[in-house]
DOBAFI-253217 format. One line per 4 residues: their letters; for each residue x, y, z of N, C-alpha, C. Coordinates in steps of 0.05 Angstrom, whole numbers, plus 5000, padded with zeros to 4 digits. Example, Ala and Ser with C-alpha at 12.3 -4.5 7.8 and 13.67 -1.06 7.14 Angstrom:
residues 2
AS = 5264/4886/5156/5246/4910/5156/5264/4934/5156 | 5257/4955/5142/5273/4979/5143/5258/5001/5157;
***
This chain:
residues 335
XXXX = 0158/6619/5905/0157/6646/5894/0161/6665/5917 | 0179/6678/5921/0188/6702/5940/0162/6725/5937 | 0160/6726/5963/0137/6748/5972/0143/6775/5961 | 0126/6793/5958/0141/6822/5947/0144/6838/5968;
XXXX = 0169/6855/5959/0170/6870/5977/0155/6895/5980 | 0160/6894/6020/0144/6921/6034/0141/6944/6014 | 0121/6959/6024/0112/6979/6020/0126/6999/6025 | 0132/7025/6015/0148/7044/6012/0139/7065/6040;
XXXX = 0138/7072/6051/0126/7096/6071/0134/7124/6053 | 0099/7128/6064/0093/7158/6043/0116/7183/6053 | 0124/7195/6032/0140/7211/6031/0130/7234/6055 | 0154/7250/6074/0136/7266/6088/0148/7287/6079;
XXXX = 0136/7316/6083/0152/7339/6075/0157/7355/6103 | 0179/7367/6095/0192/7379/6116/0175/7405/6120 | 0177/7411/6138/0163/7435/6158/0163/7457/6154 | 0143/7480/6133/0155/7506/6120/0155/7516/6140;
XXXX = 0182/7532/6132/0191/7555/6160/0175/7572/6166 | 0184/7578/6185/0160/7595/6198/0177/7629/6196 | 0163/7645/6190/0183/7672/6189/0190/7679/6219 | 0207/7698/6220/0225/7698/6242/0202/7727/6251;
XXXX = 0198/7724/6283/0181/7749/6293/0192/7756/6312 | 0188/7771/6330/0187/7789/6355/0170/7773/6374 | 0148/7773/6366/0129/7753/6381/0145/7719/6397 | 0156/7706/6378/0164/7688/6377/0193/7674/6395;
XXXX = 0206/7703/6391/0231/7703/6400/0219/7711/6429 | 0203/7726/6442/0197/7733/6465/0181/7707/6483 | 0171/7692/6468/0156/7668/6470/0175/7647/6481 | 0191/7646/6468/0216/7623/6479/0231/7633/6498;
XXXX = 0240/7663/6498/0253/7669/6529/0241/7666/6552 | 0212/7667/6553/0193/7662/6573/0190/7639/6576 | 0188/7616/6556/0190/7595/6569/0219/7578/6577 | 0237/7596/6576/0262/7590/6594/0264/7597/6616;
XXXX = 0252/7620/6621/0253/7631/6654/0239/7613/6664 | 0218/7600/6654/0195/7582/6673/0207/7568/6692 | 0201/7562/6717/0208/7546/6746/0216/7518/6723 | 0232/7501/6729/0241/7473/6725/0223/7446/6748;
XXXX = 0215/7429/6751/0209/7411/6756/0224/7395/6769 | 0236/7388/6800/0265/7381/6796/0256/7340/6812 | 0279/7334/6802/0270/7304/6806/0272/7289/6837 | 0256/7284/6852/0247/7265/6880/0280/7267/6900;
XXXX = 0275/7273/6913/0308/7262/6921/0312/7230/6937 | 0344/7220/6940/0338/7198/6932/0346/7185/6966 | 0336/7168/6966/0331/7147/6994/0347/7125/7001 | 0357/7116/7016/0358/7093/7028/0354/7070/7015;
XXXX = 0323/7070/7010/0313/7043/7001/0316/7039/6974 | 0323/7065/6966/0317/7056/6935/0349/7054/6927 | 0378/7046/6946/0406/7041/6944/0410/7019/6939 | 0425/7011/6918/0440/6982/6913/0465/6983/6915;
XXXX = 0473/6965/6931/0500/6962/6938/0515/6946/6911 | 0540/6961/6909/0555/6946/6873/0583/6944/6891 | 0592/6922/6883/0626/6922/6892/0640/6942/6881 | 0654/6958/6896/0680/6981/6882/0694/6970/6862;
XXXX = 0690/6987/6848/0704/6986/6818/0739/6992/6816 | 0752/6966/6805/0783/6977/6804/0792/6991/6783 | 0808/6999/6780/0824/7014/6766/0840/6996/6744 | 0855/6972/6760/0877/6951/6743/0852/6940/6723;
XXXX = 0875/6926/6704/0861/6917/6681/0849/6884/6696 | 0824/6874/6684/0814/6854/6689/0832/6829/6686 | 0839/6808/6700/0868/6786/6701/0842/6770/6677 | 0870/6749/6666/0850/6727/6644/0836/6711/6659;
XXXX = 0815/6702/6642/0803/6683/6658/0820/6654/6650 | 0845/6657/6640/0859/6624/6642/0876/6634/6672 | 0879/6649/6678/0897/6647/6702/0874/6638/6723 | 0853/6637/6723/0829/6630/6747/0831/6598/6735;
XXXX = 0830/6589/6712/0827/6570/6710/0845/6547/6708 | 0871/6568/6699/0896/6538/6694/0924/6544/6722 | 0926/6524/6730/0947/6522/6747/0976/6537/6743 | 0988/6555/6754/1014/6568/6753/1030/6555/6750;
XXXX = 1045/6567/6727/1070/6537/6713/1095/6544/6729 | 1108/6520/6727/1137/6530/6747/1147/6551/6747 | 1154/6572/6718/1169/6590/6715/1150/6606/6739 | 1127/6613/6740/1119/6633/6756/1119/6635/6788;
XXXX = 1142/6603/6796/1132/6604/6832/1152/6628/6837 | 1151/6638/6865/1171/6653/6880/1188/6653/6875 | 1203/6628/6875/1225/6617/6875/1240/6620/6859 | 1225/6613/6833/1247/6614/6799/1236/6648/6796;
XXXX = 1221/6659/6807/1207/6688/6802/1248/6702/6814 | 1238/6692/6837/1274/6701/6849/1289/6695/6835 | 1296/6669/6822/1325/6659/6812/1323/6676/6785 | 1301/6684/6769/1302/6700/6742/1316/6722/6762;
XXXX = 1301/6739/6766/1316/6769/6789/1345/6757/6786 | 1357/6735/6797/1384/6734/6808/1395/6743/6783 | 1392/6724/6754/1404/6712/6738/1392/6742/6719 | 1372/6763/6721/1383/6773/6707/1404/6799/6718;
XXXX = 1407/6800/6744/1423/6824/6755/1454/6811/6746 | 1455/6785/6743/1474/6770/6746/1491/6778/6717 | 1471/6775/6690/1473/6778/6666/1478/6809/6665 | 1469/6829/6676/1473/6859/6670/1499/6862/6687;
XXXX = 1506/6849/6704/1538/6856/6722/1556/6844/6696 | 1549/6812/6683/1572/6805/6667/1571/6830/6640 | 1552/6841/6634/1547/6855/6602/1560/6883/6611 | 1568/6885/6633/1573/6913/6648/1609/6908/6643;
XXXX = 1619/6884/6651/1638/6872/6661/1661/6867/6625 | 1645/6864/6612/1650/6852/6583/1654/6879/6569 | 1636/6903/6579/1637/6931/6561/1662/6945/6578 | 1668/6940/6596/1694/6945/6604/1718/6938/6605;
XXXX = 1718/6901/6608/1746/6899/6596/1748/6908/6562 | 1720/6905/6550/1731/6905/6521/1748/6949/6515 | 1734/6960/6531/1740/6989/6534/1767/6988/6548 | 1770/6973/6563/1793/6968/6590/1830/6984/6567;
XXXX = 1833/6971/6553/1853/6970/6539/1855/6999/6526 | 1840/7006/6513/1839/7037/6497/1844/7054/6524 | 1830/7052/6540/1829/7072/6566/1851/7078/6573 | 1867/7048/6582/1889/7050/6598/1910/7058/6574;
XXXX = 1907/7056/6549/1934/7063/6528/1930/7098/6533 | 1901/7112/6528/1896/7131/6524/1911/7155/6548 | 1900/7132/6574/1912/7145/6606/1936/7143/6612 | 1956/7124/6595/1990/7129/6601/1995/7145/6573;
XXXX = 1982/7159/6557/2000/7168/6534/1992/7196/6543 | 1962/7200/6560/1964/7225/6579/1984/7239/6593 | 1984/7212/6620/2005/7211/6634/2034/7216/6631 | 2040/7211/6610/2067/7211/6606/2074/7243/6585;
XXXX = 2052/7243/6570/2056/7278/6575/2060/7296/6588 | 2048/7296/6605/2041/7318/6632/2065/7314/6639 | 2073/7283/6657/2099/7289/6667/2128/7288/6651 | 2129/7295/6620/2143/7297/6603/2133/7330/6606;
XXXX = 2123/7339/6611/2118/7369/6600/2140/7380/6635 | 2117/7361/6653/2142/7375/6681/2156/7374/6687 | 2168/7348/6670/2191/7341/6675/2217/7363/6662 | 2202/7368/6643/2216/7395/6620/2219/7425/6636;
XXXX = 2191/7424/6650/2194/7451/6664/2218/7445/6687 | 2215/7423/6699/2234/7428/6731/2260/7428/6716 | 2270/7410/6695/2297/7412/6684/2307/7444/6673 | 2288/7449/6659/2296/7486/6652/2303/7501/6675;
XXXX = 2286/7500/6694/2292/7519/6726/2312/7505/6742 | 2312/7483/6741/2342/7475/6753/2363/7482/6737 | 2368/7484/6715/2389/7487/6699/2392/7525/6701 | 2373/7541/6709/2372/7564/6699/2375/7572/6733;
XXXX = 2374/7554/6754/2376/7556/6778/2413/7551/6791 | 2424/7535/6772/2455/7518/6765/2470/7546/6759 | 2459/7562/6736/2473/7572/6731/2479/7593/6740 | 2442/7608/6753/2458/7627/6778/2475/7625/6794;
XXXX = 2481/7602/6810/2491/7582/6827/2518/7588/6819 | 2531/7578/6797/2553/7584/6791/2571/7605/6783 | 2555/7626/6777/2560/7649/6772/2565/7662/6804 | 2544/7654/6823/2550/7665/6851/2576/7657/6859;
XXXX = 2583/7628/6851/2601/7615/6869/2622/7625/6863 | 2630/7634/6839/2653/7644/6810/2661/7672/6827 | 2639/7684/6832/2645/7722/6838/2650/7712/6864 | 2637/7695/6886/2652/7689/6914/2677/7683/6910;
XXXX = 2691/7665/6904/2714/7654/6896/2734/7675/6889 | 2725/7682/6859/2748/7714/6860/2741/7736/6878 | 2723/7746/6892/2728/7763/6915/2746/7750/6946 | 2749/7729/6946/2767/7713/6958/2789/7715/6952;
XXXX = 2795/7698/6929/2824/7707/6920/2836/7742/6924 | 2820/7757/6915/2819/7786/6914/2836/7792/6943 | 2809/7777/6964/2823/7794/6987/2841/7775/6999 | 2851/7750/6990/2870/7738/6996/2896/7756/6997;
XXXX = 2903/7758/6966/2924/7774/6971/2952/7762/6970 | 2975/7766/6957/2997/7769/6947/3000/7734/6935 | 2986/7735/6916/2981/7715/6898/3006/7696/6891 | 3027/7713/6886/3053/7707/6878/3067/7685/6905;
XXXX = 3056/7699/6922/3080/7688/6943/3064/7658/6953 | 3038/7665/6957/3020/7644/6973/3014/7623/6953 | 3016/7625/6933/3003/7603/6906/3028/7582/6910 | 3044/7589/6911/3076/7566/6913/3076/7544/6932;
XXXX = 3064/7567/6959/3067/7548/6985/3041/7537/6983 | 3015/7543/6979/3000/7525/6976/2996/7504/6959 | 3016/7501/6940/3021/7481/6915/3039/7454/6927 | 3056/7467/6947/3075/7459/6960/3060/7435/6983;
XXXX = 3045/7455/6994/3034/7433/7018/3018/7417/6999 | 2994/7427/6980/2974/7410/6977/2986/7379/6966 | 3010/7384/6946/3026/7364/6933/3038/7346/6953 | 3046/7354/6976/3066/7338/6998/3044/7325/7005;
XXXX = 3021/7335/7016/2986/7319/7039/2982/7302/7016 | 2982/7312/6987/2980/7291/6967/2984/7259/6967 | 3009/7265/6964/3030/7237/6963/3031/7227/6993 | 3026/7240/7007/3036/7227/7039/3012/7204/7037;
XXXX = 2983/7218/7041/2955/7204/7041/2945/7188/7027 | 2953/7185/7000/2942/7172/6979/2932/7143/6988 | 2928/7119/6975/2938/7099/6978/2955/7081/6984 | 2974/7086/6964/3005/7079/6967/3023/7091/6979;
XXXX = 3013/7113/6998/3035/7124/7004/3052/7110/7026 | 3064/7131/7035/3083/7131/7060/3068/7123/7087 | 3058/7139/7091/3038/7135/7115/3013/7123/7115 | 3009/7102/7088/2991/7086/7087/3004/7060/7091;
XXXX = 3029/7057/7077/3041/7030/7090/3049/7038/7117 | 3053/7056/7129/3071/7063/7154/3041/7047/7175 | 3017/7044/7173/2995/7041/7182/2987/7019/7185 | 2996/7007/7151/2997/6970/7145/3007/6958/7174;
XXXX = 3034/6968/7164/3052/6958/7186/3041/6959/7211 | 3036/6978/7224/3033/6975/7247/3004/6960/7257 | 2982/6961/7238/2960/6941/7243/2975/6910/7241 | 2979/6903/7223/2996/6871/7226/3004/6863/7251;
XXXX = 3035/6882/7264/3044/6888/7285/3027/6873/7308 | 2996/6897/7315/2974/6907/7327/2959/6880/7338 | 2954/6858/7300/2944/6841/7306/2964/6821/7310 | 2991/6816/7315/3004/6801/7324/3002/6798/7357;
XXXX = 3004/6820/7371/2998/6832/7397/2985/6819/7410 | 2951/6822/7383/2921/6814/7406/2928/6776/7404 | 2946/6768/7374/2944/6744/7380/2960/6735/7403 | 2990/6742/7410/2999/6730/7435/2982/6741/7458;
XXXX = 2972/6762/7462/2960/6760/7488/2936/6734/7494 | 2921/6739/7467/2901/6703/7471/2913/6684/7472 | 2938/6671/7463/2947/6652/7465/2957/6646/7497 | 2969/6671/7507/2968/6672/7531/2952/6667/7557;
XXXX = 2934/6676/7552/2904/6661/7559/2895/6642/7563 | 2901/6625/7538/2893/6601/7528/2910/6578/7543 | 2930/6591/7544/2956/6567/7554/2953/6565/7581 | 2941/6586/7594/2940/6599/7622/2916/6578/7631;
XXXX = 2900/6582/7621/2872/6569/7629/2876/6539/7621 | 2885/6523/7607/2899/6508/7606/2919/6491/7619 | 2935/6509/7635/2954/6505/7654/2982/6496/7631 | 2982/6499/7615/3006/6490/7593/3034/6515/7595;
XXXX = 3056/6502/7584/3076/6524/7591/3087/6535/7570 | 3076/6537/7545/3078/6550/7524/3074/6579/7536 | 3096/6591/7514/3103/6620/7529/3103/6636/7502 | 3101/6654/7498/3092/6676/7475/3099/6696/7479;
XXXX = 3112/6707/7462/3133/6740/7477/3118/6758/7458 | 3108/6784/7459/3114/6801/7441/3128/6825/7441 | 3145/6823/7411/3172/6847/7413/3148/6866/7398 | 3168/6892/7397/3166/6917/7392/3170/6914/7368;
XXXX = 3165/6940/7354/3163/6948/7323/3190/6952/7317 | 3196/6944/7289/3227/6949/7284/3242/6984/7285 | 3261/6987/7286/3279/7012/7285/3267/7024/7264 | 3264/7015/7242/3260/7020/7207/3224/7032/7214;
XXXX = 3213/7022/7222/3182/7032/7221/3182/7058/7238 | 3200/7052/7268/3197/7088/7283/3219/7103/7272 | 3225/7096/7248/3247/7116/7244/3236/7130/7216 | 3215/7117/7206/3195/7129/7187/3173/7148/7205;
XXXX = 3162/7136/7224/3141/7148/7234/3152/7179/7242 | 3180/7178/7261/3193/7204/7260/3206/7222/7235 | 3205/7208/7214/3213/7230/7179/3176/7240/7181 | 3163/7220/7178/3123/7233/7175/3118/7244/7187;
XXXX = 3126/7247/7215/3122/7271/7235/3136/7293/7226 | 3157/7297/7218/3166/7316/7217/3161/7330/7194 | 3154/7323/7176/3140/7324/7148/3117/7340/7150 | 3092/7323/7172/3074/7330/7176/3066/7365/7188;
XXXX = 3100/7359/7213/3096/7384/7227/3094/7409/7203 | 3119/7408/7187/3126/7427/7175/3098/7439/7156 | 3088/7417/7145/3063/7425/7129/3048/7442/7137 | 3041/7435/7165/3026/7440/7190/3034/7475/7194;
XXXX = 3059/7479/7196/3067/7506/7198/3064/7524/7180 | 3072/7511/7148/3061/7525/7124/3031/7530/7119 | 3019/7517/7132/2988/7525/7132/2987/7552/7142 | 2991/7541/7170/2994/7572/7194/2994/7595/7180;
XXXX = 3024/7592/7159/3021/7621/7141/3003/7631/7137 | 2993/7617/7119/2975/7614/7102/2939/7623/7108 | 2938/7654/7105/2899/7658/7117/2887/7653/7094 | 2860/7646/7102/2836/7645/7087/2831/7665/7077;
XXXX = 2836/7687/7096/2817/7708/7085/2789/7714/7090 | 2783/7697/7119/2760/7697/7131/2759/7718/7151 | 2777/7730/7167/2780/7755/7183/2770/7774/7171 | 2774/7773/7143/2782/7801/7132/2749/7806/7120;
XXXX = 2742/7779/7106/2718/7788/7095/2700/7789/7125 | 2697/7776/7145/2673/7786/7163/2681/7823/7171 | 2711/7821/7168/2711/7850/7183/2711/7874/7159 | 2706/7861/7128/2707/7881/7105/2679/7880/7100;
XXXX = 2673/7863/7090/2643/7868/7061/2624/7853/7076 | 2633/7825/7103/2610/7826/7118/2615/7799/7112 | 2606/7775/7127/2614/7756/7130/2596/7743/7107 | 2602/7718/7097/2598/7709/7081/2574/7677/7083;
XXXX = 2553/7671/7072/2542/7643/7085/2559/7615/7090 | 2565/7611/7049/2587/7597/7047/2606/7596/7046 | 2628/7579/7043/2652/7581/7044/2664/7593/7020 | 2691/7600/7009/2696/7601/6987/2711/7569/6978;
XXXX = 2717/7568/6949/2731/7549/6947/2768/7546/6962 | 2768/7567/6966/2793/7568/6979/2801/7563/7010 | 2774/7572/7014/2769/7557/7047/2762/7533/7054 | 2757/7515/7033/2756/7495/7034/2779/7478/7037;
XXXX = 2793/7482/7007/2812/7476/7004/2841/7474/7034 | 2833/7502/7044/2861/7510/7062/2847/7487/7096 | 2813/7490/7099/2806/7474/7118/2811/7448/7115 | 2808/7434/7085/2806/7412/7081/2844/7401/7091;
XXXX = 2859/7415/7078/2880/7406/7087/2895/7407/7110 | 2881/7432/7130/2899/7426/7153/2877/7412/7179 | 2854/7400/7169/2847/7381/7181/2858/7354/7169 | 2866/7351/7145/2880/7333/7144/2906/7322/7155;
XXXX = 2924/7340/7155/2949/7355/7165/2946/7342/7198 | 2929/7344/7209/2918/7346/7238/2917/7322/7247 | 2889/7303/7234/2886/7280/7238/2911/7261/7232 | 2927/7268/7215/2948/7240/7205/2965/7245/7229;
XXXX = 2977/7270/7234/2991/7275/7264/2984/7263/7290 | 2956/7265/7298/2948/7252/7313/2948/7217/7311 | 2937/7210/7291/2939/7177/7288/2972/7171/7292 | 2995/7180/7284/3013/7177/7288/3021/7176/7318;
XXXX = 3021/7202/7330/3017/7206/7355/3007/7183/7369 | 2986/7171/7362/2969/7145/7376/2980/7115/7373 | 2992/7113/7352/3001/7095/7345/3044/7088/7356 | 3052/7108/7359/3065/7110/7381/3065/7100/7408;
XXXX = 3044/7113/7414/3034/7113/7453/3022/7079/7448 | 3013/7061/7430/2997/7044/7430/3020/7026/7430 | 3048/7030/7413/3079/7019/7411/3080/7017/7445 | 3090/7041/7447/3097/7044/7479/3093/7025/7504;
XXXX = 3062/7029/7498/3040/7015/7519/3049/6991/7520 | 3052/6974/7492/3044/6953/7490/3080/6936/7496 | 3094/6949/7498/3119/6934/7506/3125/6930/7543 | 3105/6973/7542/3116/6974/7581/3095/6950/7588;
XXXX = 3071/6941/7578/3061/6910/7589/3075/6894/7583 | 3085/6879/7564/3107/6864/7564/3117/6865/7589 | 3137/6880/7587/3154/6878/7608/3146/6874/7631 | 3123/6894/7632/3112/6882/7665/3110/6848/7664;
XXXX = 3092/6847/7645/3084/6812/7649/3108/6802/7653 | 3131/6804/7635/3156/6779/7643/3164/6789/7669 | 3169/6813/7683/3182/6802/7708/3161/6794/7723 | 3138/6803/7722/3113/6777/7733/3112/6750/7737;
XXXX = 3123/6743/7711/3123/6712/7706/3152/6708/7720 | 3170/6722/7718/3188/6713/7739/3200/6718/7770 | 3184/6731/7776/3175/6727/7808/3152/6704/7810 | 3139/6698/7802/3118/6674/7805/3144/6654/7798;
XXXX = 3155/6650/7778/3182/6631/7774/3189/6630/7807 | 3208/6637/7813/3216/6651/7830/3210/6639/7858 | 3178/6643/7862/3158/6641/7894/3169/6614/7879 | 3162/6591/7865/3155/6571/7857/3173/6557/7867;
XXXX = 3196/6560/7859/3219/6553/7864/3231/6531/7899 | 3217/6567/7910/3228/6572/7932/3211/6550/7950 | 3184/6546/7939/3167/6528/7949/3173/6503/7948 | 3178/6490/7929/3187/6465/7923/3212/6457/7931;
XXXX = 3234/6476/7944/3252/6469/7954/3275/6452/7939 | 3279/6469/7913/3303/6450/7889/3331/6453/7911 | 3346/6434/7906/3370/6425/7915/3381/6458/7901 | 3402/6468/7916/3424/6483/7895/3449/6474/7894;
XXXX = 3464/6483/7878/3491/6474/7873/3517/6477/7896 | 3525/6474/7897/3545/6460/7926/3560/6433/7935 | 3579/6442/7959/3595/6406/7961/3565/6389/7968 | 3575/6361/7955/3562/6343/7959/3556/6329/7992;
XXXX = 3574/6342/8013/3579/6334/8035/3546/6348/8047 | 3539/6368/8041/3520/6388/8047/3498/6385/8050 | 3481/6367/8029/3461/6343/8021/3456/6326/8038 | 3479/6322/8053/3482/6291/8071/3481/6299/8105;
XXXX = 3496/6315/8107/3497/6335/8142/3502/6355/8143 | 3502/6361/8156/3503/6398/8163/3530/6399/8190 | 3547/6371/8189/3572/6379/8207/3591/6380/8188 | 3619/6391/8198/3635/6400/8178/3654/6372/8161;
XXXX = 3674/6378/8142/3678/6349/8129/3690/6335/8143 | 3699/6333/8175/3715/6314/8184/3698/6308/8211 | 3680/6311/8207/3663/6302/8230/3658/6276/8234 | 3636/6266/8259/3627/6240/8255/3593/6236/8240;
XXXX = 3590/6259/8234/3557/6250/8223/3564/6249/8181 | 3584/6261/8182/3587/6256/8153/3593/6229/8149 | 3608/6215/8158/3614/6185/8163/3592/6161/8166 | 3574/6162/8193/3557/6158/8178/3535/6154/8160;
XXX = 3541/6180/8152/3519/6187/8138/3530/6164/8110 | 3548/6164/8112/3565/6144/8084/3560/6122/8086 | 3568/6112/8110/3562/6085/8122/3539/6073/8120;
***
């Protein structure tokens, strides 16, 4: 049978208020001012020393109790470090080639704007630069002609020469084969003089002549000269019109086209004269050696001769004694 239960505790009643006074309220501020009681101060002896308290959180008690598993030595502590710097270089490496492609499509379709856009600008200002250009060159040119002067008369003869320097110089011309020729000639020349050489050092008596250029080649070279001269003179006529503009409107930077033209041709005019000229003197030269060499080679003939002492032609009595034919030493010289 279960015991009964405890006893209830007698009800208590709460505390009738007390009415509020003057008295009362003056009663309690006085016993706040009252002096305080203050507590022993404290000693030496009554100090217990406690270990300093840390801050970090308390470690488990399985790490005091269970042995550090491989993953945690130094060692693999390092090789994780390696392997994950290792893994954020490849994830670094992977977000960029996979980007790599858009970038570089994005950076040549840039590229090739820009320099499609400057390339547009430098072509407009060169073209708009051309055309001043030509317009300058156009008004130079006819103020040239302008102060050239008697159009009628000078236009003929300069038609005249430029057509003749034409055909003379070309390729095929006159004085391009006239040139052939004489290089062939030229290297005929250098070959007998080496062969000469050759035979010489040798001691062999192979002999090698070289002739002169035919009648037919100096009898062209003298029609081209004279050709040339005349051209040469029709230039002379012929001014630029460079006097006039330094001493009229003031000298000019460039040339006109007409000063070109009239320079271009009587430096042309000039040089073919001269090569001609040279090619002559090189004829010349090359025979007055000749000649020297053969009478060279025949005075050395000659000493040679005289050294070795050849029999000459004469009575047979002559060979044998030096008394006259009815003597006694011709006799016996027989005998």
């Amino acid at each position: 049978m279960a015991p009964p239960p405890p006893p209830l505790p007698p009800a208590t009643k709460p505390p009738p208020s007390q009415p509020f006074s003057p008295s009362t309220t003056a009663t309690e501020s006085a016993s706040r001012h009252q002096p305080q009681h203050h507590r022993p101060a404290f000693t030496a002896f009554q100090q217990h020393y406690t270990p300093a308290k840390s801050l970090a959180p308390k470690p488990l008690t399985a790490t005091f109790l269970a042995a550090p598993t491989p993953s945690k030595l130094p060692a693999n502590i390092a090789a994780s470090a390696e392997t994950s710097r290792l893994q954020t270089e490849l994830l670094q490496l992977h977000l960029l080639h996979r980007a790599g492609p858009a970038a570089s499509a994005a950076w040549r379709v840039s590229a090739a704007g820009r320099l499609r856009a400057r390339f547009d600008d430098l072509a407009a200002r060169e073209a708009e630069v051309a055309l001043r250009e030509r317009g300058a060159v156009e008004a130079h040119n006819a103020l040239a002609l302008r102060d050239w002067g008697g159009l009628e008369e000078k236009l003929p003869v300069l038609d005249a020469v430029v057509s003749a320097v034409w055909s003379l110089g070309e390729p095929g011309g006159r004085f391009a084969r006239l040139v052939r020729r004489f290089e062939k000639w030229a290297e005929r020349v250098a070959d007998a003089v080496a062969a000469r050489s050759d035979s010489g050092a040798r001691g062999g008596q192979e002999v090698v002549f070289v002739s002169e250029l035919d009648a037919g080649w100096r009898d062209e070279c003298e029609g081209l000269s004279r050709r040339l001269d005349e051209c040469r003179r029709m230039l002379q006529g012929l001014d630029d019109g460079r006097d006039r503009d330094e001493a009229g409107a003031g000298a000019v930077g460039d040339p006109s086209s007409l000063e070109v033209v009239l320079g271009a041709c009587r430096t042309l005019v000039h040089d073919m004269l001269a090569e001609l000229e040279i090619m002559e003197r090189m004829q010349r030269e090359a025979v007055a050696q000749e000649d020297m060499w053969v009478r060279g080679r025949n005075r050395a003939w000659a000493v040679r001769d005289q050294d070795t002492e050849t029999p000459r032609a004469g009575a047979i009595w002559r060979a044998f004694s030096g008394a006259g034919p009815g003597g006694q030493d011709a006799r016996c010289a027989w005998s």
